[in-house]
KOLGU-4560 file (N, C-alpha, C; in nm, 3 decimals, padded with zeros to 5 digits):
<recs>
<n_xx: -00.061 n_yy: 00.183 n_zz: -01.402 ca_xx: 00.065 ca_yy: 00.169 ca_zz: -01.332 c_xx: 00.177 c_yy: 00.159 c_zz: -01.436 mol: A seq: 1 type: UNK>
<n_xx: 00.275 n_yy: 00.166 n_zz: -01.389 ca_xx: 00.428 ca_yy: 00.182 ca_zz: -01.495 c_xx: 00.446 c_yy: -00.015 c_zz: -01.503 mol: A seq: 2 type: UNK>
<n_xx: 00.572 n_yy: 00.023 n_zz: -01.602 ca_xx: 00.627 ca_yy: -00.118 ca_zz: -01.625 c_xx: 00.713 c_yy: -00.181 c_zz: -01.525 mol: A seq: 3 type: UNK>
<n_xx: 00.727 n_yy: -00.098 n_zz: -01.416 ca_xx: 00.817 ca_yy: -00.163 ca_zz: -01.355 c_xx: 00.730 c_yy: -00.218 c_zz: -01.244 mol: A seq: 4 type: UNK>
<n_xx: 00.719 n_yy: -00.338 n_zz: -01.240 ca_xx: 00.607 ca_yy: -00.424 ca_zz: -01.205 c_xx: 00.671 c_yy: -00.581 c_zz: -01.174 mol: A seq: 5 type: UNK>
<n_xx: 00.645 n_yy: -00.669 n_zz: -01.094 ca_xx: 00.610 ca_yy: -00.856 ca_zz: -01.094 c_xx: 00.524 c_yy: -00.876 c_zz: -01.073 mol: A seq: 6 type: UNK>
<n_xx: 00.494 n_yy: -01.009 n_zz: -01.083 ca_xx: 00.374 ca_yy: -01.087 ca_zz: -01.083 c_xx: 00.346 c_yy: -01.131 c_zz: -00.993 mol: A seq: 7 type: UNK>
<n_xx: 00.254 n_yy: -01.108 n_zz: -00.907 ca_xx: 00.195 ca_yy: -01.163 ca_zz: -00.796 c_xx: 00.179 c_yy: -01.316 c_zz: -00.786 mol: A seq: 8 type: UNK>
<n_xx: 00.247 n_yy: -01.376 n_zz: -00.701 ca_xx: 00.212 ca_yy: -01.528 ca_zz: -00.747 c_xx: 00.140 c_yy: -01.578 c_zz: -00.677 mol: A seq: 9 type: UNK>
<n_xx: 00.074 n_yy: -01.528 n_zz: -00.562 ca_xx: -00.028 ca_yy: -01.588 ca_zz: -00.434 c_xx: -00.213 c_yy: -01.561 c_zz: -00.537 mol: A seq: 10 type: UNK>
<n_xx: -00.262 n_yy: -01.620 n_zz: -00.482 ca_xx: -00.361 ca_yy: -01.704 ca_zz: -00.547 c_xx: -00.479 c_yy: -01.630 c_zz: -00.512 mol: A seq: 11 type: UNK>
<n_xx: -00.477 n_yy: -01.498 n_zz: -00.453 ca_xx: -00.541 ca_yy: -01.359 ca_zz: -00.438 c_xx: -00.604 c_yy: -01.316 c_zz: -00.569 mol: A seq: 12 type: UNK>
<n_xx: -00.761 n_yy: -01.332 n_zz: -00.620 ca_xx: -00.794 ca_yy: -01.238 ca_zz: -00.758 c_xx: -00.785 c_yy: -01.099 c_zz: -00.729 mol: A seq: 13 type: UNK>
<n_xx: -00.858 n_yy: -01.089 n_zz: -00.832 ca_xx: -00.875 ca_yy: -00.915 ca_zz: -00.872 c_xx: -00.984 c_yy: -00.882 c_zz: -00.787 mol: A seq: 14 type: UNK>
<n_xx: -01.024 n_yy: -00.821 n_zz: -00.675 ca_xx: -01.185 ca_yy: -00.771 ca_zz: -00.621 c_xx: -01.273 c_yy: -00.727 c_zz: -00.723 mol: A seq: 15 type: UNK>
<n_xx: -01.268 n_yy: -00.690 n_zz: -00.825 ca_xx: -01.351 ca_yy: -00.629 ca_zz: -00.924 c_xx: -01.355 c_yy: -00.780 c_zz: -01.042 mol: A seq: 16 type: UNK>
<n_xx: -01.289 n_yy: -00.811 n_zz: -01.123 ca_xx: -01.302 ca_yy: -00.927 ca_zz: -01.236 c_xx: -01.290 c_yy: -01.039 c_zz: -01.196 mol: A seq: 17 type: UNK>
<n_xx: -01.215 n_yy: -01.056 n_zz: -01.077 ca_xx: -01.184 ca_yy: -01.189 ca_zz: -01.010 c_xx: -01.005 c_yy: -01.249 c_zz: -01.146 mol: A seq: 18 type: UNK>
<n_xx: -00.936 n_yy: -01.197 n_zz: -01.213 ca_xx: -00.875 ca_yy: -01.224 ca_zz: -01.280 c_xx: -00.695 c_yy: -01.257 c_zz: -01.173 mol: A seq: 19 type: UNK>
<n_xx: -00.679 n_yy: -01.303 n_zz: -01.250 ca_xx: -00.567 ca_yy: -01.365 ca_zz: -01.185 c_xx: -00.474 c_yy: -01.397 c_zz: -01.306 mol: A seq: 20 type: UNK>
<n_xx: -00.312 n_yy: -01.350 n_zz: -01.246 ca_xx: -00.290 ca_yy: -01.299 ca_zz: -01.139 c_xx: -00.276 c_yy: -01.146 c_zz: -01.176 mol: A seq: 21 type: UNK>
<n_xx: -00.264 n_yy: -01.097 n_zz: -01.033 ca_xx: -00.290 ca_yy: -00.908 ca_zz: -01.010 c_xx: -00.093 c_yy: -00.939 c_zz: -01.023 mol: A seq: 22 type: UNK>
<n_xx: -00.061 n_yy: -00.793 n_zz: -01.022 ca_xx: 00.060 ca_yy: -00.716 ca_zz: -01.065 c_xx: 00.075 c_yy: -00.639 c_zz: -00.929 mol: A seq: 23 type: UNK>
<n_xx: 00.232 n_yy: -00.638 n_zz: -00.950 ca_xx: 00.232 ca_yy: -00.553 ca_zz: -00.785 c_xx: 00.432 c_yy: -00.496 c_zz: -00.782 mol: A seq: 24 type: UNK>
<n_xx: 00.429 n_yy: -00.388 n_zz: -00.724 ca_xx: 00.557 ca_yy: -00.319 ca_zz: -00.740 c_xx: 00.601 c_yy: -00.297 c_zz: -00.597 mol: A seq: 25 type: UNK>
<n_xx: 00.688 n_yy: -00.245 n_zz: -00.546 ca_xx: 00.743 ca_yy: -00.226 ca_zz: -00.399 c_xx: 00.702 c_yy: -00.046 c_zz: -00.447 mol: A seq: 26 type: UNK>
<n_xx: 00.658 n_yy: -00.002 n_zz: -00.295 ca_xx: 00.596 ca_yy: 00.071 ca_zz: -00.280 c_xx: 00.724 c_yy: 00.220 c_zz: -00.300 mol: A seq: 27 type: UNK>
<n_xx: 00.662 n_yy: 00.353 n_zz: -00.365 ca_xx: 00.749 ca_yy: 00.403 ca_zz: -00.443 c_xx: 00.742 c_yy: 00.552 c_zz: -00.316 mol: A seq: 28 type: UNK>
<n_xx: 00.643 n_yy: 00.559 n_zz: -00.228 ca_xx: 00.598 ca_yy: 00.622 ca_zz: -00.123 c_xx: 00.730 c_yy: 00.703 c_zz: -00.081 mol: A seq: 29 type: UNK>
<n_xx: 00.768 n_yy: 00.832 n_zz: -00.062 ca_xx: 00.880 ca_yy: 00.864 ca_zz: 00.004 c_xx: 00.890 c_yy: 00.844 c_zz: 00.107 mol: A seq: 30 type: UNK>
<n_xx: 01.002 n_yy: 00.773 n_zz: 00.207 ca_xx: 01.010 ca_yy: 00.732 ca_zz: 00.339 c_xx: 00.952 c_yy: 00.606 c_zz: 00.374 mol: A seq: 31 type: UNK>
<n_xx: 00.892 n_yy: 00.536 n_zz: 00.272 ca_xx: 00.822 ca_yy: 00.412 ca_zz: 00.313 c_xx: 00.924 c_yy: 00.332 c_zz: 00.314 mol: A seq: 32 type: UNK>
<n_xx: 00.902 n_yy: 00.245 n_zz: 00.431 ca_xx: 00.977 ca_yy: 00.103 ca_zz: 00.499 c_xx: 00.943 c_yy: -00.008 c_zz: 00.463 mol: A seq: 33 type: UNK>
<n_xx: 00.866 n_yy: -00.124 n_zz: 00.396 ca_xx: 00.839 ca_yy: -00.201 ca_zz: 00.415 c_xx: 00.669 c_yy: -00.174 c_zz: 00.428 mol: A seq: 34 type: UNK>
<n_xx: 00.639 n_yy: -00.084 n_zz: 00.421 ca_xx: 00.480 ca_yy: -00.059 ca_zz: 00.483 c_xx: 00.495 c_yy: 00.058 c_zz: 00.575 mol: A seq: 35 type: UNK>
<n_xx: 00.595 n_yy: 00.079 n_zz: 00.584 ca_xx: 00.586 ca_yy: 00.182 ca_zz: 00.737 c_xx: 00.661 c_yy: 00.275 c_zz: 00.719 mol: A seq: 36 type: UNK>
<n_xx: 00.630 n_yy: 00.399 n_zz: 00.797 ca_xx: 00.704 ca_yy: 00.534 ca_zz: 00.773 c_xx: 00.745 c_yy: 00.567 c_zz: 00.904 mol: A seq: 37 type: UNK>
<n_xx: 00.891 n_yy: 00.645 n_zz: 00.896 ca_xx: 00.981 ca_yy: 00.651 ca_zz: 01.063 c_xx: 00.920 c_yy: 00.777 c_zz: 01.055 mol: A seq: 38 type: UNK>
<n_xx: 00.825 n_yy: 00.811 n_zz: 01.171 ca_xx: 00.798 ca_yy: 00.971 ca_zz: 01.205 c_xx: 00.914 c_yy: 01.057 c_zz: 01.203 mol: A seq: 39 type: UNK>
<n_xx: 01.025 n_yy: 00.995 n_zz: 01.233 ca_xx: 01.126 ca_yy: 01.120 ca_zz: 01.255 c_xx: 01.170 c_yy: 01.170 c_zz: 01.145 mol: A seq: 40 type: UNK>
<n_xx: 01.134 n_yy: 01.129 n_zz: 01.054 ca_xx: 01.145 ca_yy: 01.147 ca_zz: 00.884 c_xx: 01.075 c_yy: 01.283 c_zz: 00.878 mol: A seq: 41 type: UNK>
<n_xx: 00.968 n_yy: 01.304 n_zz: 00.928 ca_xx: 00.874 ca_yy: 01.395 ca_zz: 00.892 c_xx: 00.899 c_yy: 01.498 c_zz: 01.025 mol: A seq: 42 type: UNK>
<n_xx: 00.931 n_yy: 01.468 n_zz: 01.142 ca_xx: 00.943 ca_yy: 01.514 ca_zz: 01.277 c_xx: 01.025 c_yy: 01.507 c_zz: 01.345 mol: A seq: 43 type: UNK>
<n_xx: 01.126 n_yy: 01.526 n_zz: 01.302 ca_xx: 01.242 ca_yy: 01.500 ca_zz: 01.408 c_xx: 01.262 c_yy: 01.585 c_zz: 01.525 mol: A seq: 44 type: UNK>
<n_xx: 01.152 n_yy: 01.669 n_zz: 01.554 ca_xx: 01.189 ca_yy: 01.748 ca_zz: 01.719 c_xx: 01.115 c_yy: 01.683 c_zz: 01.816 mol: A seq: 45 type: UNK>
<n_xx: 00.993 n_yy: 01.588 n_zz: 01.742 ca_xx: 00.925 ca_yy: 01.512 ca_zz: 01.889 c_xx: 00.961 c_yy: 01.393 c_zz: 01.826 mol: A seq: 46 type: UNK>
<n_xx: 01.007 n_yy: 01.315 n_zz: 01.816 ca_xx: 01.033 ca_yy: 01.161 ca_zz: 01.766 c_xx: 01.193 c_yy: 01.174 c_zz: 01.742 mol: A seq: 47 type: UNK>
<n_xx: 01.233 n_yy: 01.026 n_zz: 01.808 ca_xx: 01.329 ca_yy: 01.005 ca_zz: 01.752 c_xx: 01.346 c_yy: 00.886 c_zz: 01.635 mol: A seq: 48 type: UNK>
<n_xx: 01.470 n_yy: 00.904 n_zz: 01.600 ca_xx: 01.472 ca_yy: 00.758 ca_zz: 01.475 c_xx: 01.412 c_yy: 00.630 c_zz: 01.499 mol: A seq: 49 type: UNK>
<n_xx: 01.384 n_yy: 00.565 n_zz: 01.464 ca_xx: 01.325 ca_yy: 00.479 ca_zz: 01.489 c_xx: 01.239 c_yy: 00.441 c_zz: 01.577 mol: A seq: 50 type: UNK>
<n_xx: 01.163 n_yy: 00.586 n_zz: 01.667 ca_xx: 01.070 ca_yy: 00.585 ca_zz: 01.748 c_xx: 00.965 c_yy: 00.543 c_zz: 01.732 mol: A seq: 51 type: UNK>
<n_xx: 00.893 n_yy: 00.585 n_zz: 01.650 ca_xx: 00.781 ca_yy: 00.563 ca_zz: 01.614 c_xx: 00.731 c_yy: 00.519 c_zz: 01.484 mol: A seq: 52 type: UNK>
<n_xx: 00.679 n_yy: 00.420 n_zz: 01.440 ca_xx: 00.654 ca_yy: 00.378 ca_zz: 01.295 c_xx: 00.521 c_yy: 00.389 c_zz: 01.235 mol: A seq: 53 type: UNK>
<n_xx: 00.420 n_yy: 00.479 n_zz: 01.137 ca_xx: 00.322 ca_yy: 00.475 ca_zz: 01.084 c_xx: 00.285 c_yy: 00.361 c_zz: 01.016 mol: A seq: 54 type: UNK>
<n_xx: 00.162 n_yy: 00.334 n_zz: 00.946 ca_xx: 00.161 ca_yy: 00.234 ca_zz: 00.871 c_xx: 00.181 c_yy: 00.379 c_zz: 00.690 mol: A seq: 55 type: UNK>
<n_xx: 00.205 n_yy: 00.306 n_zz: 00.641 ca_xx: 00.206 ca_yy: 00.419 ca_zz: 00.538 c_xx: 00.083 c_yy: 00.414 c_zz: 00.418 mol: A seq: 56 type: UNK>
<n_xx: -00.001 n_yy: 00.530 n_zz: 00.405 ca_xx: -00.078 ca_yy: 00.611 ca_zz: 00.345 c_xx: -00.113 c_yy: 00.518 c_zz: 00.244 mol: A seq: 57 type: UNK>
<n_xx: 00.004 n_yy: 00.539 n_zz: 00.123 ca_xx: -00.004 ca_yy: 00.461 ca_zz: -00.010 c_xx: 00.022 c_yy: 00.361 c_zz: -00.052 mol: A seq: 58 type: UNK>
<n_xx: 00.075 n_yy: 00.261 n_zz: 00.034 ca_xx: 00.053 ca_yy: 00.121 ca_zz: 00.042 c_xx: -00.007 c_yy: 00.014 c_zz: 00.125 mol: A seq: 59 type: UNK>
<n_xx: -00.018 n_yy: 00.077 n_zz: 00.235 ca_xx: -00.098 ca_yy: -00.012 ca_zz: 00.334 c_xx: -00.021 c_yy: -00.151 c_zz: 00.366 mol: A seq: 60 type: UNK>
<n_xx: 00.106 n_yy: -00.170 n_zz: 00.329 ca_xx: 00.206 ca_yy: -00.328 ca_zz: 00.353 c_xx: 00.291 c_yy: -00.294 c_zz: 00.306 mol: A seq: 61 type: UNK>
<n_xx: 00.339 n_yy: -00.254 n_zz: 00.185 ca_xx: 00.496 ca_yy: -00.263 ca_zz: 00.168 c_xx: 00.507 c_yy: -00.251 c_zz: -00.004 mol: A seq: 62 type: UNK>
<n_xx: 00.396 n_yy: -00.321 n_zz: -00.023 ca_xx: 00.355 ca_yy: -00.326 ca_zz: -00.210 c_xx: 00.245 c_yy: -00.283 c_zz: -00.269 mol: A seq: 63 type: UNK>
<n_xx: 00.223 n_yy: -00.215 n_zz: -00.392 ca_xx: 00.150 ca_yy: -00.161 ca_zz: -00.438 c_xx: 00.095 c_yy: -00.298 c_zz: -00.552 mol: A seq: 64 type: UNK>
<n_xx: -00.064 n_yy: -00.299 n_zz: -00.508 ca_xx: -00.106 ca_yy: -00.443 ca_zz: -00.632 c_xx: -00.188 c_yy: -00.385 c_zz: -00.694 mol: A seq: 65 type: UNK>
<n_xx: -00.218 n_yy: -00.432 n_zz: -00.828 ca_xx: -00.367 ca_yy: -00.406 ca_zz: -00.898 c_xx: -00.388 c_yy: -00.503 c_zz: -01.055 mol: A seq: 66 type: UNK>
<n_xx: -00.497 n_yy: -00.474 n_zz: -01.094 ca_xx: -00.523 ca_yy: -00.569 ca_zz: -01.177 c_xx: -00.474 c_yy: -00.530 c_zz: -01.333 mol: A seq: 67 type: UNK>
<n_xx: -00.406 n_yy: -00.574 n_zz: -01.408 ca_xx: -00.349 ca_yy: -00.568 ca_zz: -01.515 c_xx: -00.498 c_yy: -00.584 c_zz: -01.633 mol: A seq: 68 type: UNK>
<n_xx: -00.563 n_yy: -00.607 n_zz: -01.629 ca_xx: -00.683 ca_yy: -00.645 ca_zz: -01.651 c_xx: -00.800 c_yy: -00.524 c_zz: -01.657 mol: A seq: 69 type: UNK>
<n_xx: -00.811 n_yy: -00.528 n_zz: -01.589 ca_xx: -00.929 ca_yy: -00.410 ca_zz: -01.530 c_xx: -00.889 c_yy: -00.268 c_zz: -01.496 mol: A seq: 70 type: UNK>
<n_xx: -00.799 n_yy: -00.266 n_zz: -01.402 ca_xx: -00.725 ca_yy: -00.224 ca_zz: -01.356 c_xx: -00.759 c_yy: -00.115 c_zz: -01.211 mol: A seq: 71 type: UNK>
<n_xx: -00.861 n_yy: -00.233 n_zz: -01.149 ca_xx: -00.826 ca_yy: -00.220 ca_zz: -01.011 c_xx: -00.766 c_yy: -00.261 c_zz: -00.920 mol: A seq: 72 type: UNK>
<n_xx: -00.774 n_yy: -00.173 n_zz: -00.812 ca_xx: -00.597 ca_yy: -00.151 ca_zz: -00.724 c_xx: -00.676 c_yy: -00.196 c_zz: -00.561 mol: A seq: 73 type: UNK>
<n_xx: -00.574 n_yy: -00.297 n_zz: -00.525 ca_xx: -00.576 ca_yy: -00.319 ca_zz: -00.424 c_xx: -00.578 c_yy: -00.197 c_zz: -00.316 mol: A seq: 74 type: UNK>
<n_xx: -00.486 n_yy: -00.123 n_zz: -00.347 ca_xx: -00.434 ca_yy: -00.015 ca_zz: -00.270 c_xx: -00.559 c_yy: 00.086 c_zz: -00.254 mol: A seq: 75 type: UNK>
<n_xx: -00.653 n_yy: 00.103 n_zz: -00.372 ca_xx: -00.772 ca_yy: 00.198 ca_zz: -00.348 c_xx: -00.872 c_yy: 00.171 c_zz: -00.259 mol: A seq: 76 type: UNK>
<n_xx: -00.887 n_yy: -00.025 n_zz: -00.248 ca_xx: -00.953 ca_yy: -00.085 ca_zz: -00.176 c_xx: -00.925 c_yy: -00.029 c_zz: -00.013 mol: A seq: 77 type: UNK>
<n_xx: -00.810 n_yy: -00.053 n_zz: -00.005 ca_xx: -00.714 ca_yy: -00.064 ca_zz: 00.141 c_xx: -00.786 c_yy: 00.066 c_zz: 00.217 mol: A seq: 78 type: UNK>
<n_xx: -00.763 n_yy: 00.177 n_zz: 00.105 ca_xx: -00.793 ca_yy: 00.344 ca_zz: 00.123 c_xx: -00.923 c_yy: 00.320 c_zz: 00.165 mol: A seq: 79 type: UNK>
<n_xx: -01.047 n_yy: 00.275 n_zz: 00.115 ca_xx: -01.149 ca_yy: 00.287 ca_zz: 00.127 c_xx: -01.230 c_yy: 00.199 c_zz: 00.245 mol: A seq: 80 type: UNK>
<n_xx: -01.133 n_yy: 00.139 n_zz: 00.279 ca_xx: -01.163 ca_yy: 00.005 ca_zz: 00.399 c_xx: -01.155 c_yy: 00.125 c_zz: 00.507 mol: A seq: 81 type: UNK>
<n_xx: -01.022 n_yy: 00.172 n_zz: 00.533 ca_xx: -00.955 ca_yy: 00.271 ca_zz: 00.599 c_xx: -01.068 c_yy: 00.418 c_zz: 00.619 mol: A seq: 82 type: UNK>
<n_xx: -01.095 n_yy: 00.429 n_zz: 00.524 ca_xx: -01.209 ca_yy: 00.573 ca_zz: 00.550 c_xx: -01.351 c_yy: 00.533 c_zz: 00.593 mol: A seq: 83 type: UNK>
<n_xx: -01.369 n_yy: 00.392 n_zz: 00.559 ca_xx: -01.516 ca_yy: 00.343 ca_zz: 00.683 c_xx: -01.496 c_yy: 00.327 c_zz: 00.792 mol: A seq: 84 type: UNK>
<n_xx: -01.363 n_yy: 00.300 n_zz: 00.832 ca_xx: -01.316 ca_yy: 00.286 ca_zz: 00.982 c_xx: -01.314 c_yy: 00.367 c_zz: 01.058 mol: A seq: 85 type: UNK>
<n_xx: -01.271 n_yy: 00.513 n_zz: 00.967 ca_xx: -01.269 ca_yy: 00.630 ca_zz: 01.030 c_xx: -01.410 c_yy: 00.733 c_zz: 01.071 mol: A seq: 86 type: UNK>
<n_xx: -01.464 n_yy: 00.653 n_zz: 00.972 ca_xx: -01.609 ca_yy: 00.683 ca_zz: 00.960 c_xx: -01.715 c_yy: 00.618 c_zz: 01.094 mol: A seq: 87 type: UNK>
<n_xx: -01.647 n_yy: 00.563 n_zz: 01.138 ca_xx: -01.739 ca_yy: 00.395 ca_zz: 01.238 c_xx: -01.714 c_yy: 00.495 c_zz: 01.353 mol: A seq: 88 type: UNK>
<n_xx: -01.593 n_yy: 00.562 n_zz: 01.389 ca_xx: -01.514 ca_yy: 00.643 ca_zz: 01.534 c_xx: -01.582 c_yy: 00.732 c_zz: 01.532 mol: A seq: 89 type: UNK>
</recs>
């Protein structure tokens, strides 16, 4: 990840080293909200503004975390939680 980064201060380790604390940036995603993406961003002939809200792809909340350390990513976790789910349907 780049330098432009803070420090996670919640008491969350690393899933892989258990190291503490993980690193985490506001999510750099085009169109991301907070965690969320306005469909009409991408669709504006069936959605209107603020119609409909995704969760977004590459952050899964709003911030991108990972371990300064190791350097695993919360965010790959999130991805991979997400593709057993899809997998379960």
């Amino acid at each position: 990840m780049d330098a432009d980064y803070e420090i996670d201060c919640s008491d969350i380790p690393c899933g892989k080293c258990r190291h503490l604390p993980l690193h985490f940036r506001r999510c750099n995603a085009i169109g991301c909200d907070d965690g969320f993406i306005d469909e009409s961003e991408y669709d504006p002939v069936n959605f209107a503004e603020g119609e409909e809200f995704t969760p977004c792809d590459e952050c899964f909340g709003g911030v991108q975390r990972w371990c300064p350390k190791c350097g695993w990513s919360w965010d790959d976790q999130q991805k991979a939680n997400a593709c057993q789910e899809d997998d379960k349907e």
